[in-house]
VOPAGU-2260 file (C-alpha; in pm, 1 decimal, decimal comma):
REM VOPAGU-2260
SITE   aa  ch    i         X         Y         Z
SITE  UNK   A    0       0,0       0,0       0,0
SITE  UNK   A    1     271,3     249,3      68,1
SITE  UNK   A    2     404,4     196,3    -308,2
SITE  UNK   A    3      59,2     294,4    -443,9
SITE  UNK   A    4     177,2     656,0    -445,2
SITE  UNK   A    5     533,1     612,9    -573,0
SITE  UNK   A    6     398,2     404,6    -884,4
SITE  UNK   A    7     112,2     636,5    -943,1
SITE  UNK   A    8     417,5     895,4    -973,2
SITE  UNK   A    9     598,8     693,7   -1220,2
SITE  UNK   A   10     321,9     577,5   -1422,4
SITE  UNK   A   11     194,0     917,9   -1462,3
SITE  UNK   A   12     570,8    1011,5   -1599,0
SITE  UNK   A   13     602,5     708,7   -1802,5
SITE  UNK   A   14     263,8     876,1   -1980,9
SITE  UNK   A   15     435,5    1201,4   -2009,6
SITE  UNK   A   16     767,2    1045,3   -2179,0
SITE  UNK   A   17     576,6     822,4   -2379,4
SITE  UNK   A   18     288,5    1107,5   -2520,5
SITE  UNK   A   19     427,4    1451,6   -2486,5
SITE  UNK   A   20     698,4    1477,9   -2677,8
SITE  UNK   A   21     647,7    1483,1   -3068,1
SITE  UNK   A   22     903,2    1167,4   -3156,6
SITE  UNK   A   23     839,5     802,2   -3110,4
SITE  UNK   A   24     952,8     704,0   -2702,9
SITE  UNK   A   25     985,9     350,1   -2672,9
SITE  UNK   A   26     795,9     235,8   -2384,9
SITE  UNK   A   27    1090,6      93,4   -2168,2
SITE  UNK   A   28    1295,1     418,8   -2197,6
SITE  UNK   A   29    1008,1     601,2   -2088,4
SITE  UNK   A   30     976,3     351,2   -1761,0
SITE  UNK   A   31    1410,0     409,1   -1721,7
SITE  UNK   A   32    1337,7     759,9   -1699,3
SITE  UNK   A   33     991,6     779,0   -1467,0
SITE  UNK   A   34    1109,7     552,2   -1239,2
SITE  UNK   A   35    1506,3     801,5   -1227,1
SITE  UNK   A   36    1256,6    1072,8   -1169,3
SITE  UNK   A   37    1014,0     985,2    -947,5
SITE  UNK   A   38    1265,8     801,4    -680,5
SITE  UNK   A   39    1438,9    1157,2    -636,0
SITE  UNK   A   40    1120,0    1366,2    -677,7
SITE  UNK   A   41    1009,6    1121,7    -359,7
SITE  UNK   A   42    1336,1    1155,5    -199,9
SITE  UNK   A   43    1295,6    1537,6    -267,0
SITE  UNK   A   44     966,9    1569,1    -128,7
SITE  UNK   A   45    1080,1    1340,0     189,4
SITE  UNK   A   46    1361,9    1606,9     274,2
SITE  UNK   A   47    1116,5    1903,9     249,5
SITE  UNK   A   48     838,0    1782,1     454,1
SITE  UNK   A   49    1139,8    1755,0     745,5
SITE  UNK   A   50    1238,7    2040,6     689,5
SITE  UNK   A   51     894,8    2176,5     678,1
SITE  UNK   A   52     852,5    2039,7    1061,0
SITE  UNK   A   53    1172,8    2186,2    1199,0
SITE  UNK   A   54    1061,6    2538,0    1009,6
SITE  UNK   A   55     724,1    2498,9    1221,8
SITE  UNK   A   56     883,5    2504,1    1588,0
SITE  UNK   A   57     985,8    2883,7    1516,9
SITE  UNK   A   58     739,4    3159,9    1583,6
SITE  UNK   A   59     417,1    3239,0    1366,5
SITE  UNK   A   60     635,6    3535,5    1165,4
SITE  UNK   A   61     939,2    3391,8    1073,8
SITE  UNK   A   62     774,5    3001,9    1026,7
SITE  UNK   A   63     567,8    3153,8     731,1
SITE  UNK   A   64     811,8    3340,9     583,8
SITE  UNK   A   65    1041,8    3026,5     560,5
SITE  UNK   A   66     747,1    2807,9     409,3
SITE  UNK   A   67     727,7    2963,2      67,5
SITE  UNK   A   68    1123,8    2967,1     -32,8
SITE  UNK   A   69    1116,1    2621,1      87,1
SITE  UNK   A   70     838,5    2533,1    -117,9
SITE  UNK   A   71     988,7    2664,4    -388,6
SITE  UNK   A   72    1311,7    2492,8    -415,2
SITE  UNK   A   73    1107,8    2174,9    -334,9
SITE  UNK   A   74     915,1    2237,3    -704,1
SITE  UNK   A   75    1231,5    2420,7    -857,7
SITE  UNK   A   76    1392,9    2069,8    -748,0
SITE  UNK   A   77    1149,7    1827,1    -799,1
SITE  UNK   A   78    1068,8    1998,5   -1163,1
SITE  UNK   A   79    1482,6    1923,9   -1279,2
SITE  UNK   A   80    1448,4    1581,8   -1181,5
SITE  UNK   A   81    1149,7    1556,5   -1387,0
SITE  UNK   A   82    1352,8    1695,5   -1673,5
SITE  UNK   A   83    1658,6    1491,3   -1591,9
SITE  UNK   A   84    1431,6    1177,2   -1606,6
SITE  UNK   A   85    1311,0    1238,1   -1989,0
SITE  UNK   A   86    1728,8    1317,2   -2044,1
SITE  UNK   A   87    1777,6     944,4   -1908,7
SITE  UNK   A   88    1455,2     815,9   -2143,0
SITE  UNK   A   89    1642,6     978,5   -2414,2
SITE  UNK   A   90    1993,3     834,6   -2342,3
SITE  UNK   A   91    1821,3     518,2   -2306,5
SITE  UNK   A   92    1676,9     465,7   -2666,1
SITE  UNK   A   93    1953,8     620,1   -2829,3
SITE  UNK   A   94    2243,2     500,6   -2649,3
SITE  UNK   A   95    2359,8     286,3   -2953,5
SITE  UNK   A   96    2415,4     604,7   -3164,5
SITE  UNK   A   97    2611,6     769,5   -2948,3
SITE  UNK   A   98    2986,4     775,1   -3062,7
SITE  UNK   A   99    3222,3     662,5   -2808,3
SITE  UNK   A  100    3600,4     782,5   -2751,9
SITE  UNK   A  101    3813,6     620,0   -3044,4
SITE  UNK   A  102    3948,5     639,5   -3329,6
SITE  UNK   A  103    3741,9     763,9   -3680,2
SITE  UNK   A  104    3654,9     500,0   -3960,8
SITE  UNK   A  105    3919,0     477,7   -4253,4
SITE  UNK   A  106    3825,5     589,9   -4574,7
SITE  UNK   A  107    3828,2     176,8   -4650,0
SITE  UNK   A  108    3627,6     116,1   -4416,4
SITE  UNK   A  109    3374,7     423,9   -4471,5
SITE  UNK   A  110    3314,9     311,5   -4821,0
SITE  UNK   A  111    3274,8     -16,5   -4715,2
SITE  UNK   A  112    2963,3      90,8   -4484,1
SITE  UNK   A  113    2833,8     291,9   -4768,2
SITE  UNK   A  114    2785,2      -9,5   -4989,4
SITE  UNK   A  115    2644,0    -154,3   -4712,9
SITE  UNK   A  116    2392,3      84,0   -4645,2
SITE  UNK   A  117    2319,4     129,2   -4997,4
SITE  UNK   A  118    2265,2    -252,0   -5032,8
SITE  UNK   A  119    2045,0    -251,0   -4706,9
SITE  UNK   A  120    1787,5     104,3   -4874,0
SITE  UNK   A  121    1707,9     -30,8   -5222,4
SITE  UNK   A  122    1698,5    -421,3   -5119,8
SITE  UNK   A  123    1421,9    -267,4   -4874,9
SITE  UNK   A  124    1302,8     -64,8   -5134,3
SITE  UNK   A  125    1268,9    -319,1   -5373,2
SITE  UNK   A  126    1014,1    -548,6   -5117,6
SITE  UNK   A  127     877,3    -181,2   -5037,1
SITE  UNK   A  128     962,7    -179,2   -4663,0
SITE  UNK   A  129    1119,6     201,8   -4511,5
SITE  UNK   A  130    1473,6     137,6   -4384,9
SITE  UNK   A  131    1484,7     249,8   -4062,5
SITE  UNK   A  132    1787,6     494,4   -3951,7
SITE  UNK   A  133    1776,5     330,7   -3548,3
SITE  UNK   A  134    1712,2     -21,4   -3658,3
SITE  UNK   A  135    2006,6     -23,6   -3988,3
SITE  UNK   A  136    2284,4     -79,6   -3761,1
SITE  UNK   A  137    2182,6    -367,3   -3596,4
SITE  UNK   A  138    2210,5    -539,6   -3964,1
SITE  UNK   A  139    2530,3    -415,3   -3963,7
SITE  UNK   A  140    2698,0    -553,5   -3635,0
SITE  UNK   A  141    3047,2    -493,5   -3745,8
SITE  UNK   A  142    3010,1    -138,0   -3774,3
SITE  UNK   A  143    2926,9      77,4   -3468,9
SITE  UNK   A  144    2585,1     260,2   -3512,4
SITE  UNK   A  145    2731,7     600,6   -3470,5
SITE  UNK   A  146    2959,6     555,2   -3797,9
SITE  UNK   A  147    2662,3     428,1   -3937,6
SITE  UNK   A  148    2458,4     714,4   -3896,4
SITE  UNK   A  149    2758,8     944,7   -3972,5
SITE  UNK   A  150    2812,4     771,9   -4346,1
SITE  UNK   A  151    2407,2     772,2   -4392,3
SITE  UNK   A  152    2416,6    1155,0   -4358,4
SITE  UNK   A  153    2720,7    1172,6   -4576,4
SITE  UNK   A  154    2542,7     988,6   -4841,6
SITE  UNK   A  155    2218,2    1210,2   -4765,2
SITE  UNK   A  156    2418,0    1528,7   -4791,5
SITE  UNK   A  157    2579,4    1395,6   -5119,8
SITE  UNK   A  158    2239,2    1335,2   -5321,7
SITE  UNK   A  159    2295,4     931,5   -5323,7
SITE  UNK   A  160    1977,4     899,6   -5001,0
SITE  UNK   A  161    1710,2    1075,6   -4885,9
SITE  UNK   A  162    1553,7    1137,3   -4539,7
SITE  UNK   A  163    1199,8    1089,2   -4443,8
SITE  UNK   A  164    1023,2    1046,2   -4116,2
SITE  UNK   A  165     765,7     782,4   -4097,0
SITE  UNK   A  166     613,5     730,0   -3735,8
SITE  UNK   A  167     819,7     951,2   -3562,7
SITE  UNK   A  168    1152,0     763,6   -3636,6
SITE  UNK   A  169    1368,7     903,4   -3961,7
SITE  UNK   A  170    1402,4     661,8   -4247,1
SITE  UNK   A  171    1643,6     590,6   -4557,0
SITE  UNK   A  172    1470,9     638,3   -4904,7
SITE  UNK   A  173    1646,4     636,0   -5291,8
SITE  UNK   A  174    1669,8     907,1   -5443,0
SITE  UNK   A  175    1768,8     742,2   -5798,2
SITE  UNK   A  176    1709,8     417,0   -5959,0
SITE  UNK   A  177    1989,1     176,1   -5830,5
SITE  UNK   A  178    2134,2     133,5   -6202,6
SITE  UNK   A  179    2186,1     505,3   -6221,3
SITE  UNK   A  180    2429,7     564,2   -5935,9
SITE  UNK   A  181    2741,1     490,8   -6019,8
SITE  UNK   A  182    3054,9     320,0   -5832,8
SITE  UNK   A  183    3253,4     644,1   -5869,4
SITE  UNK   A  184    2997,0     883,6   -5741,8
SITE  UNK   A  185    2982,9     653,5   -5434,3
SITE  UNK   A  186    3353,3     685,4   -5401,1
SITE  UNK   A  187    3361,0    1037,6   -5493,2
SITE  UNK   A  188    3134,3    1088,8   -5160,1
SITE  UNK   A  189    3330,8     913,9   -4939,6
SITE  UNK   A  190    3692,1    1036,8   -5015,6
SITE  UNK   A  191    3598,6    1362,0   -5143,5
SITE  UNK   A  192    3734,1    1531,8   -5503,1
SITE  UNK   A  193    3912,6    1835,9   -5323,8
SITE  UNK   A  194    4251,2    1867,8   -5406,9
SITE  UNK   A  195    4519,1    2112,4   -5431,8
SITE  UNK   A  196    4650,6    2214,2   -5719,4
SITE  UNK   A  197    5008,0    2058,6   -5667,3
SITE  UNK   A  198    5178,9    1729,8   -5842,9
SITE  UNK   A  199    5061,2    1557,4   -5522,7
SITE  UNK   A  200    4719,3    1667,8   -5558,2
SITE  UNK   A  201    4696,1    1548,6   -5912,0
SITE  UNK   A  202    4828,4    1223,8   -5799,3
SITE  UNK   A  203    4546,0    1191,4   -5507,2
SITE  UNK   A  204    4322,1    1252,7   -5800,1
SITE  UNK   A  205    4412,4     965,2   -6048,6
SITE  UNK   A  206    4436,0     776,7   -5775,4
SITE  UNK   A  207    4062,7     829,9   -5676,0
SITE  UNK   A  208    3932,2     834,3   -6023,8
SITE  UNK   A  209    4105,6     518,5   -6075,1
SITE  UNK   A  210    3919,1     383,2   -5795,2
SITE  UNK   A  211    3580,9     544,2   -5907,6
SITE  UNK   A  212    3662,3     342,8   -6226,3
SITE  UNK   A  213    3708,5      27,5   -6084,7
SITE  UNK   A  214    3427,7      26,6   -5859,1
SITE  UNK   A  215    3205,9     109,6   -6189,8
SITE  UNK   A  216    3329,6    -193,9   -6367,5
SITE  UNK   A  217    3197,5    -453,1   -6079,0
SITE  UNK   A  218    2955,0    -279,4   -5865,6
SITE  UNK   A  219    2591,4    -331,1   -5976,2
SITE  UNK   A  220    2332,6    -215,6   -5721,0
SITE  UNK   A  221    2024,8    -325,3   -5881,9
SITE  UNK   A  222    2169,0    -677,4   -5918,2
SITE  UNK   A  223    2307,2    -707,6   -5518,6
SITE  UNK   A  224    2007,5    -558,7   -5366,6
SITE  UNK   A  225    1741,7    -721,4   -5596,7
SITE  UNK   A  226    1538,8    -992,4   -5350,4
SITE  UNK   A  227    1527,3   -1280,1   -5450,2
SITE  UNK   A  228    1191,0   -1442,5   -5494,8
SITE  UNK   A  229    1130,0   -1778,8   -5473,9
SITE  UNK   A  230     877,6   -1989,5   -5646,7
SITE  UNK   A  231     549,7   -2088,4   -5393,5
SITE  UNK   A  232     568,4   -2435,8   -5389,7
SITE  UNK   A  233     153,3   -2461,3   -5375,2
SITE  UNK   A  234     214,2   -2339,9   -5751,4
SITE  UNK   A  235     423,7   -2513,8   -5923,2
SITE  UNK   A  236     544,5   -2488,1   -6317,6
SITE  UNK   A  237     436,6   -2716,7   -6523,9
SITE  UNK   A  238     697,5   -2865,7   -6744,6
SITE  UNK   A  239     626,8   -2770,9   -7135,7
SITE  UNK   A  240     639,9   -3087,4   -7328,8
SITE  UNK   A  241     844,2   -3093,4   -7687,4
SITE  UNK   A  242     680,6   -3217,5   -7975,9
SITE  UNK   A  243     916,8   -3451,0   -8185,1
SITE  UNK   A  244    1046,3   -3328,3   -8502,0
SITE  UNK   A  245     822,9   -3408,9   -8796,0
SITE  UNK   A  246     474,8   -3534,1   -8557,0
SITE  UNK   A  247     227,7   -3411,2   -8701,9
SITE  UNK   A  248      71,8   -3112,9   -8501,6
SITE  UNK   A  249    -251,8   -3128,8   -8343,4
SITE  UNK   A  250    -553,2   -3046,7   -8502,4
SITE  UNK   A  251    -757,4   -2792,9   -8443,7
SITE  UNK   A  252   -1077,5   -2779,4   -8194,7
SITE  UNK   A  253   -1357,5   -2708,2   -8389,8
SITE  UNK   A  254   -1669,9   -2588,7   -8179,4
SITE  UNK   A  255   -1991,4   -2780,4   -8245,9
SITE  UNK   A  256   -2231,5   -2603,2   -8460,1
């Protein structure tokens, strides 16, 4: 019985993560957070009802006066820990984008995860199914989700994706038929085409061109991401049977008159 109160608290935060704000909160981040806020806001709330006795043994003035500053650091308090708790509800459901401390993907390595990702949008496109920006790293394990999200934007700010939000969460669309976007535009994302005008430069130049090239010659996006659909077996082909050279055909079906 003495719990009824504290998980009226947190339920009635859990609704305010999970409805208020205008993205999608997933509902266990929501309970993470409620539950953060309401143990202080109770813990809060304890400290200034003690302090609300030991205010009450002074004299009628000065016990007044210290009633309202009170009060108001217990809602100035309790209100921060309300905001701290949808902080933890966001930390919670994002936690796998966040980048930690280490070092940045190589340029291999970042054009590697933009195949990948390009593979991953128009093989969903394909069976018409949104690829979802929160849920595309876990089909790529190897990579962590923040340089996931890092390359997606690249390719977004590069013209190869597109962003769209679809029930709250952001999603990966093509922007161009997957036999129009070629190898070297991909690579010319990644690594970049600035140089300066030195022999060096030119030589970073060939070298990337050269590698644009190459990637042309044996990347084909519409081929790797095309699904592949496989015959129901509840309808199966029926084998066309040859006729043997020189049989006569068969005749006609005339319709009785």
């Amino acid at each position: 019985i003495k719990l009824v109160p504290f998980l009226c608290v947190v339920l009635t935060l859990m609704f305010l993560y999970l409805f208020f704000p205008h993205v999608k909160v997933r509902t266990g981040a929501a309970f993470a957070g409620a539950l953060f806020a309401a143990l202080f806001w109770f813990i809060v709330q304890k400290i200034y009802v003690v302090l609300q006795v030991g205010v009450a043994n002074y004299n009628a003035i000065y016990g007044s006066f210290a009633t309202i500053p009170l009060m108001l650091i217990w809602l100035q308090t309790g209100w921060t820990f309300i905001l701290l708790g949808a902080v933890l509800a966001h930390a919670v459901q994002h936690h796998r984008h966040y980048r930690p401390a280490g070092a940045p993907l190589t340029p291999q390595r970042r054009l590697q995860t933009a195949i990948d990702i390009l593979l991953a949008v128009y093989a969903d496109f394909a069976q018409r199914q949104p690829t979802r920006l929160a849920r595309l790293a876990d089909r790529l394990p190897h990579t962590r989700p923040a340089d996931v999200e890092t390359v997606a934007r690249l390719l977004a700010r590069g013209g190869a994706l597109g962003f769209r939000e679809a029930d709250g969460e952001e999603t990966l669309v093509p922007v161009t038929p997957a036999e129009n976007l070629r190898g070297s535009e991909i690579v010319r994302l990644v690594l970049g085409d600035e140089t300066l005008p030195t022999g060096s430069g030119q030589l970073a130049a060939e070298a990337v061109a050269a590698a644009g090239r190459s990637l042309d010659s044996r990347l084909d996006l519409a081929r790797l991401a095309a699904p592949q659909i496989e015959q129901s077996p509840s309808r199966p082909s029926l084998p066309l049977q040859d006729t043997p050279a020189g049989a006569p055909a068969d005749p006609p079906v005339t319709p009785p008159r």
